[in-house]
mmCIF entry with sequence, helices, sheets and N, C-alpha, C, O atoms, coordinates in Angstrom:
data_MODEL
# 
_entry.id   MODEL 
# 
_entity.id                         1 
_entity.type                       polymer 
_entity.pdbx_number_of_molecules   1 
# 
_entity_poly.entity_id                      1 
_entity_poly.type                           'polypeptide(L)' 
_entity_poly.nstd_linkage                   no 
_entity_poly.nstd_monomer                   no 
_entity_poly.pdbx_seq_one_letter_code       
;(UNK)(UNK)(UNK)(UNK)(UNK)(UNK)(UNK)(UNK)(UNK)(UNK)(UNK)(UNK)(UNK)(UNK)(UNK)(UNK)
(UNK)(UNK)(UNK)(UNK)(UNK)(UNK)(UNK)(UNK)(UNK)(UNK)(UNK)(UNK)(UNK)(UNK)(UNK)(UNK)
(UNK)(UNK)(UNK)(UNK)(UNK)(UNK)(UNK)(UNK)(UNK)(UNK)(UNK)(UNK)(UNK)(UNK)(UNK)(UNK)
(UNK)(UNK)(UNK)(UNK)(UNK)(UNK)
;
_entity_poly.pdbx_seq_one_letter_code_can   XXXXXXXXXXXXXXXXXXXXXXXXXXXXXXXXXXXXXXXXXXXXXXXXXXXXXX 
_entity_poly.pdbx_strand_id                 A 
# 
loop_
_entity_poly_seq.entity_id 
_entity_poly_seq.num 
_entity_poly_seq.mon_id 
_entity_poly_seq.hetero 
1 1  UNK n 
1 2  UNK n 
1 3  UNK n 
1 4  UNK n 
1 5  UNK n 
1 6  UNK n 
1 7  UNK n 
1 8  UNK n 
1 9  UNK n 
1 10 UNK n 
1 11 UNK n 
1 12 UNK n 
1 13 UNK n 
1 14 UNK n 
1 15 UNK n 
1 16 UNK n 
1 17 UNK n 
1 18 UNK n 
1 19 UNK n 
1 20 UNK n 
1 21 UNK n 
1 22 UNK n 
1 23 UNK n 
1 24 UNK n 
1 25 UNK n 
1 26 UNK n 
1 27 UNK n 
1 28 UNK n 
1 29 UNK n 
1 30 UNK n 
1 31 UNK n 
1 32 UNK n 
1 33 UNK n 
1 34 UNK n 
1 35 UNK n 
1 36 UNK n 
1 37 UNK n 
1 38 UNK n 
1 39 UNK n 
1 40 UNK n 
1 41 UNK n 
1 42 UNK n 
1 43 UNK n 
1 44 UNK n 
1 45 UNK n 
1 46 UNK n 
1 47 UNK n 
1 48 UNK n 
1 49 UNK n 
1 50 UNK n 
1 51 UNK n 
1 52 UNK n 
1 53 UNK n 
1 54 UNK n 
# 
_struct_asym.id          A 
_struct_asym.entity_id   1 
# 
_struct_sheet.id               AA1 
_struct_sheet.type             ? 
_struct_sheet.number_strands   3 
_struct_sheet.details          ? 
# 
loop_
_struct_sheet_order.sheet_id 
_struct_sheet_order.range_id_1 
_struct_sheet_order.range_id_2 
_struct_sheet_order.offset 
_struct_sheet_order.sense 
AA1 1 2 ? anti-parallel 
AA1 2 3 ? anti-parallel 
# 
loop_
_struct_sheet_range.sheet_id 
_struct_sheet_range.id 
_struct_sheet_range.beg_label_comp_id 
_struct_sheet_range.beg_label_asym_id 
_struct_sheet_range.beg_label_seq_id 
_struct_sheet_range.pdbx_beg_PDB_ins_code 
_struct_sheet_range.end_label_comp_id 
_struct_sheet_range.end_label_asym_id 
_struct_sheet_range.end_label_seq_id 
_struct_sheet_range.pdbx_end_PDB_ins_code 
_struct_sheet_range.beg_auth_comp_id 
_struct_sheet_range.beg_auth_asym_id 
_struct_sheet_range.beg_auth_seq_id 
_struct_sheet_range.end_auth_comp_id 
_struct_sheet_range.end_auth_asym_id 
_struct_sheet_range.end_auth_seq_id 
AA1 1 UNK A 8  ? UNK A 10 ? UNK A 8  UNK A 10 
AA1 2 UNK A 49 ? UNK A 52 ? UNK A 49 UNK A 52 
AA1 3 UNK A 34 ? UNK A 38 ? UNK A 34 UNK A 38 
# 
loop_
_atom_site.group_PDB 
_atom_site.id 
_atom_site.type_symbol 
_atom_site.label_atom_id 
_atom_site.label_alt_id 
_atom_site.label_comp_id 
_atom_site.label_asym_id 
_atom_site.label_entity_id 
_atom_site.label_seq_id 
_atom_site.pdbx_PDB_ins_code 
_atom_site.Cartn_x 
_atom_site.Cartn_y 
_atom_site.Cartn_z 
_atom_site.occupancy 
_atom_site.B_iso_or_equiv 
_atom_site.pdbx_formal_charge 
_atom_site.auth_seq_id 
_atom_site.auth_comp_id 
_atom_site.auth_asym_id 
_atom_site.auth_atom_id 
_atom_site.pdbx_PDB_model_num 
ATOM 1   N N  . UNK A 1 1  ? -65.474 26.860 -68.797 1.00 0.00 ? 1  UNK A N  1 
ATOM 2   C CA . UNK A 1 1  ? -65.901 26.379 -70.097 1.00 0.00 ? 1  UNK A CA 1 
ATOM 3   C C  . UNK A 1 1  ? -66.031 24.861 -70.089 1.00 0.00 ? 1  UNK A C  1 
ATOM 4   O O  . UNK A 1 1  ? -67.040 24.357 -70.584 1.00 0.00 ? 1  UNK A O  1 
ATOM 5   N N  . UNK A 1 2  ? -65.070 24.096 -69.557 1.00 0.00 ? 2  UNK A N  1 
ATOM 6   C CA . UNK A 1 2  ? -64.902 22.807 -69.470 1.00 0.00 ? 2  UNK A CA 1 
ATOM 7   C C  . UNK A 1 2  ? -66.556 22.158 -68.192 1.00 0.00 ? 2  UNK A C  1 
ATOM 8   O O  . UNK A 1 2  ? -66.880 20.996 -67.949 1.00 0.00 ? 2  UNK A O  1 
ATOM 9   N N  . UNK A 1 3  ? -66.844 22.735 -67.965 1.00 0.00 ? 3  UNK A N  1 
ATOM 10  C CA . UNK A 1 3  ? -67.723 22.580 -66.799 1.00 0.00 ? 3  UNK A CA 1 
ATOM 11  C C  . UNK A 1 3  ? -68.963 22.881 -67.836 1.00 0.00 ? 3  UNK A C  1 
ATOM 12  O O  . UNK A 1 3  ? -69.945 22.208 -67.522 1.00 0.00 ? 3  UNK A O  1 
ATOM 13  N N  . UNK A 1 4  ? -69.155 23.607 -68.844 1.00 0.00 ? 4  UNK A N  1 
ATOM 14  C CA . UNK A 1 4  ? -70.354 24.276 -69.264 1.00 0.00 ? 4  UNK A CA 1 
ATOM 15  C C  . UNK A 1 4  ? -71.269 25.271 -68.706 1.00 0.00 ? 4  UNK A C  1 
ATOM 16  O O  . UNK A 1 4  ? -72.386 25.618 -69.090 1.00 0.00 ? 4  UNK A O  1 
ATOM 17  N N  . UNK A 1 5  ? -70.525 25.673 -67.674 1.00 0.00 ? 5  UNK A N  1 
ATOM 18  C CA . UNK A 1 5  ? -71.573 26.929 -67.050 1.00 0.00 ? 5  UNK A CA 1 
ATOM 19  C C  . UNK A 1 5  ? -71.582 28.017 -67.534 1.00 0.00 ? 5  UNK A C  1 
ATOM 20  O O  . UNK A 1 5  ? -72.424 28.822 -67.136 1.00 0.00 ? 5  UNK A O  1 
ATOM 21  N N  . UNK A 1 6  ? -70.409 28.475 -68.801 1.00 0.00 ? 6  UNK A N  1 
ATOM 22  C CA . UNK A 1 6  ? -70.590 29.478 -69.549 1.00 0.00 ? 6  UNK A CA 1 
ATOM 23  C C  . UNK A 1 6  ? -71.971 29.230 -70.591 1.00 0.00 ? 6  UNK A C  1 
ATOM 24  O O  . UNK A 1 6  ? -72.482 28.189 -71.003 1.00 0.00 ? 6  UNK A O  1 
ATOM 25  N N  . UNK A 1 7  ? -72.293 30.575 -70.794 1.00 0.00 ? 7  UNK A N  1 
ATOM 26  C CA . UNK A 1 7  ? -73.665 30.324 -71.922 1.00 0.00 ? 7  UNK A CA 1 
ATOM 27  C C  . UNK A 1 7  ? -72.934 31.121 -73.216 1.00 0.00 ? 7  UNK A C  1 
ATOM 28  O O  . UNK A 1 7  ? -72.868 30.617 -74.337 1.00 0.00 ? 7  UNK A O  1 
ATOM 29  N N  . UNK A 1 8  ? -72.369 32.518 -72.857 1.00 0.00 ? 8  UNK A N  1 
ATOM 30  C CA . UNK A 1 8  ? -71.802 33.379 -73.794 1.00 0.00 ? 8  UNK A CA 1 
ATOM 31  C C  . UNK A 1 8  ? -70.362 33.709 -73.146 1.00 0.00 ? 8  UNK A C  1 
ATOM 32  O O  . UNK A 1 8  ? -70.196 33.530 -71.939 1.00 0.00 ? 8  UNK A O  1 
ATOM 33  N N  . UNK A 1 9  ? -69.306 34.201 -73.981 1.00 0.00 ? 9  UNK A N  1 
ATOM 34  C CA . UNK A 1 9  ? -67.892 34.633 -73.546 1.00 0.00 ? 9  UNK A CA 1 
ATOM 35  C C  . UNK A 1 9  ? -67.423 35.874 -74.821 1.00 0.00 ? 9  UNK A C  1 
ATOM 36  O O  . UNK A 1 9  ? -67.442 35.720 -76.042 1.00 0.00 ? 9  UNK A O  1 
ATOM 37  N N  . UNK A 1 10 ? -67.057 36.986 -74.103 1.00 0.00 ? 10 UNK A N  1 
ATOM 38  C CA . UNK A 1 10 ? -66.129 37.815 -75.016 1.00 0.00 ? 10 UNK A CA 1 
ATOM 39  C C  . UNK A 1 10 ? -64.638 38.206 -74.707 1.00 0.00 ? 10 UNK A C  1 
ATOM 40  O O  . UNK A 1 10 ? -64.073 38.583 -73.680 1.00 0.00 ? 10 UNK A O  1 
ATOM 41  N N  . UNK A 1 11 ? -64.385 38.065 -75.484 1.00 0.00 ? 11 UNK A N  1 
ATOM 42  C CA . UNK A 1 11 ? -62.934 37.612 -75.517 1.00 0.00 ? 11 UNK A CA 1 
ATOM 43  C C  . UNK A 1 11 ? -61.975 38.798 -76.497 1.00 0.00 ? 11 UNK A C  1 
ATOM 44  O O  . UNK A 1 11 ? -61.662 38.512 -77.653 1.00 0.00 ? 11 UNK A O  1 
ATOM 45  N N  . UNK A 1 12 ? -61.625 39.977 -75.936 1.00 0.00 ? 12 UNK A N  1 
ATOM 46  C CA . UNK A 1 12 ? -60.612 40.835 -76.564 1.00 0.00 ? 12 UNK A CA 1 
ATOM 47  C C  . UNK A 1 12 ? -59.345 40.562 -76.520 1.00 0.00 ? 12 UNK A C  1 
ATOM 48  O O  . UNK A 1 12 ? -58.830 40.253 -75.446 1.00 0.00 ? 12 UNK A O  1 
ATOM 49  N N  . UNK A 1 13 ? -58.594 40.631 -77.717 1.00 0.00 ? 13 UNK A N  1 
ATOM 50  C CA . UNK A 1 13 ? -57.495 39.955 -78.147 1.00 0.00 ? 13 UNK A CA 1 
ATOM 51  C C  . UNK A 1 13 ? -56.351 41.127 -78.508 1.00 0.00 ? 13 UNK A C  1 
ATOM 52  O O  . UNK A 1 13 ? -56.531 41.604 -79.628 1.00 0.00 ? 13 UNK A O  1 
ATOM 53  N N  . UNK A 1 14 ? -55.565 41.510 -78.005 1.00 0.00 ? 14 UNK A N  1 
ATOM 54  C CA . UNK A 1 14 ? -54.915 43.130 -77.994 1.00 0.00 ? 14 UNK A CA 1 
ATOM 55  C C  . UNK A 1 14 ? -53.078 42.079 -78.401 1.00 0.00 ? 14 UNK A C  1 
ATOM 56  O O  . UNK A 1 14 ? -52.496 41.280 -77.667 1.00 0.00 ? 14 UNK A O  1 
ATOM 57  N N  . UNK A 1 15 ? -52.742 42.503 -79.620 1.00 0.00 ? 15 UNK A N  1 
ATOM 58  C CA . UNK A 1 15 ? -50.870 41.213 -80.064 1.00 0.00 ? 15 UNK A CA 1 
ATOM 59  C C  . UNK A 1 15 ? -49.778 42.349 -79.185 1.00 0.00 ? 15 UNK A C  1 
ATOM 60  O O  . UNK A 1 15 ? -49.173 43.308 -79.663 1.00 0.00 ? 15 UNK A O  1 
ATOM 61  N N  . UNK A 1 16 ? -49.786 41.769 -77.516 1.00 0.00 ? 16 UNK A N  1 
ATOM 62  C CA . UNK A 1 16 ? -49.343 42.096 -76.625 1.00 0.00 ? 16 UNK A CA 1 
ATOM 63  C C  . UNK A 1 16 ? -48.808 40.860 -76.018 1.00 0.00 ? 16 UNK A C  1 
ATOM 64  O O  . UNK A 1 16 ? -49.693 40.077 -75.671 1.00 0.00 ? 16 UNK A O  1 
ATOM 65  N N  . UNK A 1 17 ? -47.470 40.437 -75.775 1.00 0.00 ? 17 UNK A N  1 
ATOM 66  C CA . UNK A 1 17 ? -47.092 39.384 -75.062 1.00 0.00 ? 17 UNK A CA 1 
ATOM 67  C C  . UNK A 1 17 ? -45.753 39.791 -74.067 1.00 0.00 ? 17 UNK A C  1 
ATOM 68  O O  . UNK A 1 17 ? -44.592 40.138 -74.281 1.00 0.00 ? 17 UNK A O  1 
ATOM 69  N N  . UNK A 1 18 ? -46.381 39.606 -73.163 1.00 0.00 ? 18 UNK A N  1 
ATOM 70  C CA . UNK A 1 18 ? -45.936 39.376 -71.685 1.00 0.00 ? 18 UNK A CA 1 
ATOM 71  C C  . UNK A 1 18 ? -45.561 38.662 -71.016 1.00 0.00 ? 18 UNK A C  1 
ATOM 72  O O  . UNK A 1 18 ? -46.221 38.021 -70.197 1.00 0.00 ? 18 UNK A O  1 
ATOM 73  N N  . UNK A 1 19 ? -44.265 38.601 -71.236 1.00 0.00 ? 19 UNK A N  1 
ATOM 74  C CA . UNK A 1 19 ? -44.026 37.055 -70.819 1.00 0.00 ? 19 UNK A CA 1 
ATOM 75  C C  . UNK A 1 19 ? -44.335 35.738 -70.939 1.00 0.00 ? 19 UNK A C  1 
ATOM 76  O O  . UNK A 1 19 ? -44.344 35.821 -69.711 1.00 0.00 ? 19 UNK A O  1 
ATOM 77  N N  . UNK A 1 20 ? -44.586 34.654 -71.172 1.00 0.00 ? 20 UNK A N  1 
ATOM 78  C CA . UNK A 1 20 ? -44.851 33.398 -72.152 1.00 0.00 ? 20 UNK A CA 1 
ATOM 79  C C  . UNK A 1 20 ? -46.379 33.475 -72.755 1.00 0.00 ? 20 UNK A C  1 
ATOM 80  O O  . UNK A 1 20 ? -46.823 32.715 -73.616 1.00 0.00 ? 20 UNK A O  1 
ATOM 81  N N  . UNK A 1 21 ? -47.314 34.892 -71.925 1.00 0.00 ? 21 UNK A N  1 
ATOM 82  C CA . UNK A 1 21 ? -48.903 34.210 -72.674 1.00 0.00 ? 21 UNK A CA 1 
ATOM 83  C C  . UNK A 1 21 ? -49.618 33.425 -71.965 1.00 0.00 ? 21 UNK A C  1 
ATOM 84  O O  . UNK A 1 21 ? -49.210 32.777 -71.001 1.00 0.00 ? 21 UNK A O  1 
ATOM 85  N N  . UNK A 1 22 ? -50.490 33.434 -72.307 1.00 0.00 ? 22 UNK A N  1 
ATOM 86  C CA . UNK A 1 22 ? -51.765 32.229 -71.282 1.00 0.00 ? 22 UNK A CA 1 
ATOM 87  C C  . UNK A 1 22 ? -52.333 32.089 -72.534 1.00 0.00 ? 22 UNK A C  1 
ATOM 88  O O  . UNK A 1 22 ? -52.730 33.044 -73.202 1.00 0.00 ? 22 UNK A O  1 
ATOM 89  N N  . UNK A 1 23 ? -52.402 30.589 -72.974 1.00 0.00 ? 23 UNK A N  1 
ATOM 90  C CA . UNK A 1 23 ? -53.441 29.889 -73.833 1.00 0.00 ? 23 UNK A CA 1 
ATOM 91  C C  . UNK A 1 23 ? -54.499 29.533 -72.998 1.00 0.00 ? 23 UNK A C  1 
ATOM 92  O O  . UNK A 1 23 ? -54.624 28.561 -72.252 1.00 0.00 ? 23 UNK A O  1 
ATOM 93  N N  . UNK A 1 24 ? -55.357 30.617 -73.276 1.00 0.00 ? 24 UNK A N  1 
ATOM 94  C CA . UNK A 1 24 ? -56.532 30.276 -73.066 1.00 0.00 ? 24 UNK A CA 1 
ATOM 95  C C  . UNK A 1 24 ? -57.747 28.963 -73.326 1.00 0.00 ? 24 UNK A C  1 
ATOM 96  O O  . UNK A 1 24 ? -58.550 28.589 -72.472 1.00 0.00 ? 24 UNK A O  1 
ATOM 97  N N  . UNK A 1 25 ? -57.654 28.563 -74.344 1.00 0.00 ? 25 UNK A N  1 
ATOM 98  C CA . UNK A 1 25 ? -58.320 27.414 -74.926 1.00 0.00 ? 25 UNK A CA 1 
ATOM 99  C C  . UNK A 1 25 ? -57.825 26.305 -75.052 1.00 0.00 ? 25 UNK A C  1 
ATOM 100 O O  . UNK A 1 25 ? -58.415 25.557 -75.831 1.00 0.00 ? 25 UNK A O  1 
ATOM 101 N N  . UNK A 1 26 ? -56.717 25.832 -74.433 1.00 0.00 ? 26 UNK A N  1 
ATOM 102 C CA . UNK A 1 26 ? -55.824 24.588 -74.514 1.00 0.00 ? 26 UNK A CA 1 
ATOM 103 C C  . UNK A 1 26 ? -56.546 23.936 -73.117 1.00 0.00 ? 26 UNK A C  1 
ATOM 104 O O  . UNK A 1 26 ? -56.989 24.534 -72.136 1.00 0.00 ? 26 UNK A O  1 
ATOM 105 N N  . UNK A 1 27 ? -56.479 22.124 -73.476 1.00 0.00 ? 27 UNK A N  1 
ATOM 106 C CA . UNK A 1 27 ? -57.221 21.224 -72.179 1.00 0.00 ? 27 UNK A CA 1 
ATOM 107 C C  . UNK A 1 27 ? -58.529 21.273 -72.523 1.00 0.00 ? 27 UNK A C  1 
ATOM 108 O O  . UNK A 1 27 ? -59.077 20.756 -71.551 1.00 0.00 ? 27 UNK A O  1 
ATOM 109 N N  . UNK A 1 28 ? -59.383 21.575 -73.307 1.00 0.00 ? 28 UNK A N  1 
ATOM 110 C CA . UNK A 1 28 ? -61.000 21.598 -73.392 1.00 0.00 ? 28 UNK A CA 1 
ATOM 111 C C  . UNK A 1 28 ? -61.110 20.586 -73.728 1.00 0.00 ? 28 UNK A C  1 
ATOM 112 O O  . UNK A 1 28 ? -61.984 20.719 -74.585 1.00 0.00 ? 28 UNK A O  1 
ATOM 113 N N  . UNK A 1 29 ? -60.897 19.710 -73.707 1.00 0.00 ? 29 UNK A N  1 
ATOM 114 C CA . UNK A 1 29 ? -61.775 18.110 -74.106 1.00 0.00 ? 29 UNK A CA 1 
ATOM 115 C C  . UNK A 1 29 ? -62.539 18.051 -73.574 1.00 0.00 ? 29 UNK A C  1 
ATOM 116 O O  . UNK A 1 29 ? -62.457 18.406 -72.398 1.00 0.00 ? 29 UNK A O  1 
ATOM 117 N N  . UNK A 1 30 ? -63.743 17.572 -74.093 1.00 0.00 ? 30 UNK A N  1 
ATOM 118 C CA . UNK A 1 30 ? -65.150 17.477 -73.731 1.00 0.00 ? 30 UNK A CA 1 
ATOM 119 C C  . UNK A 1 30 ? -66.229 18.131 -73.092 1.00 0.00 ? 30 UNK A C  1 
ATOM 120 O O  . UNK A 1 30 ? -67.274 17.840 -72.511 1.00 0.00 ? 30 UNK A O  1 
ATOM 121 N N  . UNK A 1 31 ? -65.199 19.695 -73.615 1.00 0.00 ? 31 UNK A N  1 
ATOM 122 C CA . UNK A 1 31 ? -66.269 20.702 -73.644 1.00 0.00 ? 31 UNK A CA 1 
ATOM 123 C C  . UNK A 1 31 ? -67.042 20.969 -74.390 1.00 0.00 ? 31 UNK A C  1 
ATOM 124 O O  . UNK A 1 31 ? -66.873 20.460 -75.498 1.00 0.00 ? 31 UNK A O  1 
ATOM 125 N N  . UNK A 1 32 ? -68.315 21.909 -74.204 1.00 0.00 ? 32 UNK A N  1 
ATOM 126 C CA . UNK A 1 32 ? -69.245 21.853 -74.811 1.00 0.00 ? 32 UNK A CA 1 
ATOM 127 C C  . UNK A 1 32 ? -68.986 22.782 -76.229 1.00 0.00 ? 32 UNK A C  1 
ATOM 128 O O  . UNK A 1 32 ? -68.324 23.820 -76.230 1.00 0.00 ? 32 UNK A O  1 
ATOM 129 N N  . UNK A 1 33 ? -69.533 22.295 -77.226 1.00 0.00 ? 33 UNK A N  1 
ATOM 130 C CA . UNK A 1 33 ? -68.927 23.133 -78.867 1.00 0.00 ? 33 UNK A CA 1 
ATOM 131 C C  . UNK A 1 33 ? -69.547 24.849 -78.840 1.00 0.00 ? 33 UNK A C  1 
ATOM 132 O O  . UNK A 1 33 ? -70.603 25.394 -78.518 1.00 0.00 ? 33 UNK A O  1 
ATOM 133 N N  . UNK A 1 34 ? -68.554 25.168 -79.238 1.00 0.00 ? 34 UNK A N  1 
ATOM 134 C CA . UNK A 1 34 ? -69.363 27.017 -79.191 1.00 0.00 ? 34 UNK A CA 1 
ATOM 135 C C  . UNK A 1 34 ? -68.871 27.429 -80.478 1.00 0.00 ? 34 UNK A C  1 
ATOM 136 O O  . UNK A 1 34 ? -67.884 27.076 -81.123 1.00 0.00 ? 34 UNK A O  1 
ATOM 137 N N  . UNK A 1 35 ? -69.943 28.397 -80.738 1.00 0.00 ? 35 UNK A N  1 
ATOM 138 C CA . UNK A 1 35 ? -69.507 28.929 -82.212 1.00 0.00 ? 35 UNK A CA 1 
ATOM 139 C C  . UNK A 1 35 ? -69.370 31.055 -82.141 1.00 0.00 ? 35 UNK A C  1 
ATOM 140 O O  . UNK A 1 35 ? -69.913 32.025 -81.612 1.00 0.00 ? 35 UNK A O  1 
ATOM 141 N N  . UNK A 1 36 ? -68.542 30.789 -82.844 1.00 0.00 ? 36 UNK A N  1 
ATOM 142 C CA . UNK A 1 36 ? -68.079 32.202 -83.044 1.00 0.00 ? 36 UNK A CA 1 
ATOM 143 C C  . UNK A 1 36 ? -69.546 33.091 -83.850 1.00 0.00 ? 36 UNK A C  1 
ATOM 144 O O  . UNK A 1 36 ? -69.989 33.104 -84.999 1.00 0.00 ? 36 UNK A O  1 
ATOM 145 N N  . UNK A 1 37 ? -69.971 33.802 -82.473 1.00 0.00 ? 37 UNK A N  1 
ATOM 146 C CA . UNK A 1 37 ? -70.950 34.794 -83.048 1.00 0.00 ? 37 UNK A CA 1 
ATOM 147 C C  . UNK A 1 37 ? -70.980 36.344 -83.531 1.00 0.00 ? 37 UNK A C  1 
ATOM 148 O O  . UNK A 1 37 ? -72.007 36.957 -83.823 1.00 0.00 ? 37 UNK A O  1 
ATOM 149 N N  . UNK A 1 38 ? -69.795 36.804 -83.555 1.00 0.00 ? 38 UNK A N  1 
ATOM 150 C CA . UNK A 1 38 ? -69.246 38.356 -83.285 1.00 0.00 ? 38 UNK A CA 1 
ATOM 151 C C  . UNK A 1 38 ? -67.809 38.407 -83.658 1.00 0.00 ? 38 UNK A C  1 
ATOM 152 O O  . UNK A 1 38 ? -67.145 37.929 -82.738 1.00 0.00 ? 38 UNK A O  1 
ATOM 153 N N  . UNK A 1 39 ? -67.004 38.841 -84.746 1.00 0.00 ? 39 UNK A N  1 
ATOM 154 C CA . UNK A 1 39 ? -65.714 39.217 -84.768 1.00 0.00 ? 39 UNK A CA 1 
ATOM 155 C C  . UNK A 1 39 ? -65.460 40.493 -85.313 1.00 0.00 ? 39 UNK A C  1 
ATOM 156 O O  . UNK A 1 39 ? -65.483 40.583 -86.541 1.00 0.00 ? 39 UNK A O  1 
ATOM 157 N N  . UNK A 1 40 ? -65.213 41.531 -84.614 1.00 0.00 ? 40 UNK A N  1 
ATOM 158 C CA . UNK A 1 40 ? -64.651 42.576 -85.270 1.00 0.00 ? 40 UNK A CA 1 
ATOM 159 C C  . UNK A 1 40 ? -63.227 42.860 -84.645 1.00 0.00 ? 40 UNK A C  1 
ATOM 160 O O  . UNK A 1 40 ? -62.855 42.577 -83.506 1.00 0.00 ? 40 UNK A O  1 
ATOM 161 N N  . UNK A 1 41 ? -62.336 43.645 -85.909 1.00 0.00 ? 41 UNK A N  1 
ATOM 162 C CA . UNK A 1 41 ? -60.990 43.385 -85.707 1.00 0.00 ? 41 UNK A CA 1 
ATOM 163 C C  . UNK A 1 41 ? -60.882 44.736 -85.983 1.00 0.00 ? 41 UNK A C  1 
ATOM 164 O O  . UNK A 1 41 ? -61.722 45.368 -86.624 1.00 0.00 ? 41 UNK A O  1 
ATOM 165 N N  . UNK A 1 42 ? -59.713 45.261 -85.440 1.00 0.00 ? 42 UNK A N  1 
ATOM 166 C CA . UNK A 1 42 ? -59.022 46.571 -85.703 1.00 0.00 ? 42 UNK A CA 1 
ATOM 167 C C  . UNK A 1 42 ? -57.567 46.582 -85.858 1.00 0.00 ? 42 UNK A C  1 
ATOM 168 O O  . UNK A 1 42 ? -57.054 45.531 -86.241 1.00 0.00 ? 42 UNK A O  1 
ATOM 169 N N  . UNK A 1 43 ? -56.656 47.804 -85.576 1.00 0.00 ? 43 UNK A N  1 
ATOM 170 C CA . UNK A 1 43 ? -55.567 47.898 -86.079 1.00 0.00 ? 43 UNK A CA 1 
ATOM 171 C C  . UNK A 1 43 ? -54.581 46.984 -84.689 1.00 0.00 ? 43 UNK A C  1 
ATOM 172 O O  . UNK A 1 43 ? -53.564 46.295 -84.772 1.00 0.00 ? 43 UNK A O  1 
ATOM 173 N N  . UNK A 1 44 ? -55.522 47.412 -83.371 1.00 0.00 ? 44 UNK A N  1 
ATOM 174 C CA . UNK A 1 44 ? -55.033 46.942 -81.792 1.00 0.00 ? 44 UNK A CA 1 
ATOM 175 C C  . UNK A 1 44 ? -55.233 45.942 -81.443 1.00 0.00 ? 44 UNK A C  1 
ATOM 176 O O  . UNK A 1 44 ? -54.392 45.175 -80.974 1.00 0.00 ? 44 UNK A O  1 
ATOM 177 N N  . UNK A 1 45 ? -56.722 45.667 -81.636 1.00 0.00 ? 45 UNK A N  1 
ATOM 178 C CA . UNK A 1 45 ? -57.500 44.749 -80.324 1.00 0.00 ? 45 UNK A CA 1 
ATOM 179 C C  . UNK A 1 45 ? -58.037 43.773 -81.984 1.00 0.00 ? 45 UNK A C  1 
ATOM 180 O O  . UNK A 1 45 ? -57.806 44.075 -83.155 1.00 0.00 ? 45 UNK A O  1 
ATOM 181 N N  . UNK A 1 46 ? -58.639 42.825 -81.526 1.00 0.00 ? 46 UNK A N  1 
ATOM 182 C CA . UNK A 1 46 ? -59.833 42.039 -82.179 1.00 0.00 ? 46 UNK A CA 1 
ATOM 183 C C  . UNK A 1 46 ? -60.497 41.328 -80.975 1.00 0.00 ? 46 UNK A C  1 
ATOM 184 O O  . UNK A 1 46 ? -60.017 40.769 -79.989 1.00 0.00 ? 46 UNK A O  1 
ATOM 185 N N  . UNK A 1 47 ? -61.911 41.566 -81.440 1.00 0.00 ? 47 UNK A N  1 
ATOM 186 C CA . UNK A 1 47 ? -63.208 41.669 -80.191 1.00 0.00 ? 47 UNK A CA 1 
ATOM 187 C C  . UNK A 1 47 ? -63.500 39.898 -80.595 1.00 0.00 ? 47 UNK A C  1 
ATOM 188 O O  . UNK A 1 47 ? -63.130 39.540 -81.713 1.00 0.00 ? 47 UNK A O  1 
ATOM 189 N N  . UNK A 1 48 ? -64.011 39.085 -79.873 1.00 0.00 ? 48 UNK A N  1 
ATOM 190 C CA . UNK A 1 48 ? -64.425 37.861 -80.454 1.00 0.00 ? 48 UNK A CA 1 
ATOM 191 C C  . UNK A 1 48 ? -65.580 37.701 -79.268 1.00 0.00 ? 48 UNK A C  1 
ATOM 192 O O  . UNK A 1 48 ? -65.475 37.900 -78.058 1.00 0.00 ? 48 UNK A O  1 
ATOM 193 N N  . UNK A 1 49 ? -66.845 37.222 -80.143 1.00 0.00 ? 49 UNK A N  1 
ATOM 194 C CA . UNK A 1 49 ? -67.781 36.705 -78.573 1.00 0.00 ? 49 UNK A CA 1 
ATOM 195 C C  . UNK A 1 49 ? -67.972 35.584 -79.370 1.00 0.00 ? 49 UNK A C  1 
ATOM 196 O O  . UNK A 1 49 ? -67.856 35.550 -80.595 1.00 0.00 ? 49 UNK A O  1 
ATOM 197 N N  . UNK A 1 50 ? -68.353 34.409 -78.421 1.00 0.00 ? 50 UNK A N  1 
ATOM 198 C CA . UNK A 1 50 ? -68.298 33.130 -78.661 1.00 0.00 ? 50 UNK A CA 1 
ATOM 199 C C  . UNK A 1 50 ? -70.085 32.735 -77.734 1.00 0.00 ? 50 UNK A C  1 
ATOM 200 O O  . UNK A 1 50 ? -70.629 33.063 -76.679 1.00 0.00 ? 50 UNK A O  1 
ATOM 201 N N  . UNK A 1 51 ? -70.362 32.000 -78.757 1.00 0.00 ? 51 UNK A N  1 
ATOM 202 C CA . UNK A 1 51 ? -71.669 31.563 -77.627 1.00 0.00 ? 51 UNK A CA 1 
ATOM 203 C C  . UNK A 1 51 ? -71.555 29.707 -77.792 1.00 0.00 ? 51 UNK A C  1 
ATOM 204 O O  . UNK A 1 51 ? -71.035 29.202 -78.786 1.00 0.00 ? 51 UNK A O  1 
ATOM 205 N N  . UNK A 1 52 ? -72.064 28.969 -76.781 1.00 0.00 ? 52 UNK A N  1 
ATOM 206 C CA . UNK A 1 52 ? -72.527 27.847 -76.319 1.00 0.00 ? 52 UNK A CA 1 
ATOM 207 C C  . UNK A 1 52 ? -73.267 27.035 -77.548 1.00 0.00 ? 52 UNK A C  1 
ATOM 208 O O  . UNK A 1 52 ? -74.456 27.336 -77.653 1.00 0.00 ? 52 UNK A O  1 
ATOM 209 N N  . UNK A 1 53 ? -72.880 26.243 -78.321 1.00 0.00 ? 53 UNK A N  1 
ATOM 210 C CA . UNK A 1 53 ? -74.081 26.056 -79.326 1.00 0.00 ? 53 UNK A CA 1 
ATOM 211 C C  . UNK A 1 53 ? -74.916 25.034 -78.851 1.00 0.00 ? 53 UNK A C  1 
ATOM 212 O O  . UNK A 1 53 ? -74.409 24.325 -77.982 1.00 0.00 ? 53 UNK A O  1 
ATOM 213 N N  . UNK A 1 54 ? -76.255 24.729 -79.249 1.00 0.00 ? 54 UNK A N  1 
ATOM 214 C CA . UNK A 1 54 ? -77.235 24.200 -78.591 1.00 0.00 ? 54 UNK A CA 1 
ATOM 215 C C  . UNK A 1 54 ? -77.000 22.493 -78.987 1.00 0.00 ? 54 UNK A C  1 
ATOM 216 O O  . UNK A 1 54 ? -77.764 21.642 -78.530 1.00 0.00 ? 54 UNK A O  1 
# 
């Protein structure tokens, strides 16, 4: 992400923690801005796709 070679990312989110977690999105400075195009949520998971904004 930090590189910008992503164009699109989906990202399923299941409130499961395993031992400390991986923050995913922490350190992005001066990455490129993306906007949330897709959220659907359920009772388990919540689905998120994120795209690259222009």
């Amino acid at each position: 992400m930090r590189a910008g070679l992503l164009d699109e990312m989906y990202v399923a989110i299941s409130p499961i923690l395993l031992g400390r977690g991986a923050r995913l999105f922490d350190n992005l400075e001066g990455a490129p801005a993306s906007e949330r195009t897709e959220l659907v949520s359920g009772p388990s998971v919540t689905h998120v796709r994120l795209r690259r904004s222009a």
